[in-house]
C-alpha positions in Angstrom: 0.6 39.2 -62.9 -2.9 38.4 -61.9 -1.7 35.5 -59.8 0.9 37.0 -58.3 -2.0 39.7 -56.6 -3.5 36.4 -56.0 -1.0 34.8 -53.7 -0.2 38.5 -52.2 -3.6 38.8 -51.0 -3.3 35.3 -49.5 0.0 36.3 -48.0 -1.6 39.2 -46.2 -5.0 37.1 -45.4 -2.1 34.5 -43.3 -2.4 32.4 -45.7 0.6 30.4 -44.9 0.1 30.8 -41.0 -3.3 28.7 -41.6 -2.1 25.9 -44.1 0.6 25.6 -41.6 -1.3 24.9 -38.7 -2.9 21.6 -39.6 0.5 20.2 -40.6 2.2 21.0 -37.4 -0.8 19.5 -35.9 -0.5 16.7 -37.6 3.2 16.2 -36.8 2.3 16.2 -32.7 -0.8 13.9 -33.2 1.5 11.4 -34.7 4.3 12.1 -32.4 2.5 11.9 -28.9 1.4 8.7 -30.5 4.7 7.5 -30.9 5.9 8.6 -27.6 2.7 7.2 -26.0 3.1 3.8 -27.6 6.8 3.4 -26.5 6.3 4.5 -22.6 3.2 2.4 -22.3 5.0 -0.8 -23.2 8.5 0.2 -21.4 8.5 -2.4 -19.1 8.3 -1.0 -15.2 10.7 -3.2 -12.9 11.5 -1.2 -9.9 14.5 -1.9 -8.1 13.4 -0.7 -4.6 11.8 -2.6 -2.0 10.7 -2.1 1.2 12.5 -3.8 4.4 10.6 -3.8 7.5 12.0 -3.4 10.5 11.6 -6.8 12.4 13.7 -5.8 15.1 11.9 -3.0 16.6 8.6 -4.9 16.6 9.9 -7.6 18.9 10.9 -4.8 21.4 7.6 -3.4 21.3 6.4 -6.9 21.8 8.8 -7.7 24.7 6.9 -4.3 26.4 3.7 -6.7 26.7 2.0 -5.8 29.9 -1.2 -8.2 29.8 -2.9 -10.1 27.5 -6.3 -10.5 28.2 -8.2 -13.7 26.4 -11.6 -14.0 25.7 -13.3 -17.4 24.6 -16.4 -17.5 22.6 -17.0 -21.1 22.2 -20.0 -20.9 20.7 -18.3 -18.6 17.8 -15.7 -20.8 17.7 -12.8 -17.9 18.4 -10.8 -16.5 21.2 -10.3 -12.4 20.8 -7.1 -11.2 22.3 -6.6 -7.7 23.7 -2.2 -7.2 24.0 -1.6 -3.8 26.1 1.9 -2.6 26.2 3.7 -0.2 27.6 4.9 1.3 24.8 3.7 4.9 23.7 3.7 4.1 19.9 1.8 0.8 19.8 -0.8 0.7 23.3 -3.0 -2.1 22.5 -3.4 -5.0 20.1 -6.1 -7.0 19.4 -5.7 -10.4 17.4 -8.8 -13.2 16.7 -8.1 -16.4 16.7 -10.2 -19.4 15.2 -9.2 -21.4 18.3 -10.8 -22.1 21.7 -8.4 -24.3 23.2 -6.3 -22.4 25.8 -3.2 -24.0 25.2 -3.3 -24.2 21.6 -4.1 -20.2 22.1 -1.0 -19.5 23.8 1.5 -21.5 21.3 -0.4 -19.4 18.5 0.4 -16.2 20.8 4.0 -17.1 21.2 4.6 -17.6 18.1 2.6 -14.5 16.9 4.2 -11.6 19.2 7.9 -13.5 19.4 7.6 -14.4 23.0 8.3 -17.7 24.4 5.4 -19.1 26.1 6.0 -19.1 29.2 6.3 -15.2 29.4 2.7 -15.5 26.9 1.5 -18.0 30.3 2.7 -15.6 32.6 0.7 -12.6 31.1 -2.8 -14.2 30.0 -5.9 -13.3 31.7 -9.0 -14.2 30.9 -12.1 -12.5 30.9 -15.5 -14.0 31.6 -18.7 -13.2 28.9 
């Protein structure tokens, strides 16, 4: 009888509430675990990729206006300023590791998508 007062006076202490606690703790600590474990080594292959739109840039580059050149032979490297008309893109500026002016103008025609006449036709170079 004297252990049946025991466990009521346990009962109304939460006895049972309290042992129960570290055992559902327990079950979570080895469950995130598991969880953990599998979607850290789930492989991540993504299926989407990103296109860019190559068409639209060679309109903005067909909107060239002038391309001013600058030389610095002692640097070795020609800095290019592009302006164009366009109101998205106004100016670009490229740097070259060449000084030769022809060599210069195959690199820009084959950089903005322009033949190079039309690159010949636009150059203008600036004196420093």
């Amino acid at each position: 009888m004297q252990q049946l007062q025991f466990f009521q006076a346990l009962r109304s202490l939460g006895f049972v509430f309290w042992l129960s606690l570290p055992l559902i703790g327990l079950v979570f600590w080895l469950g995130s675990d598991f969880v953990g474990d599998r979607i850290l080594s789930r492989s991540n292959f993504t299926k989407k990729y990103l296109l860019a739109d190559t068409q639209s840039a060679r309109q903005i580059m067909k909107r060239i206006v002038v391309i001013k050149v600058e030389v610095l032979p002692e640097k070795g490297i020609s800095r290019v300023n592009v302006k164009t008309n366009n109101s998205v893109l106004t100016k670009i500026v490229f740097e070259f590791p060449i000084t030769d002016i022809s060599k210069l103008e195959t690199a820009l025609s084959q950089e903005l998508g322009l033949p190079r006449d039309r690159v010949k036709e636009l150059i203008v170079e600036s004196k420093q």
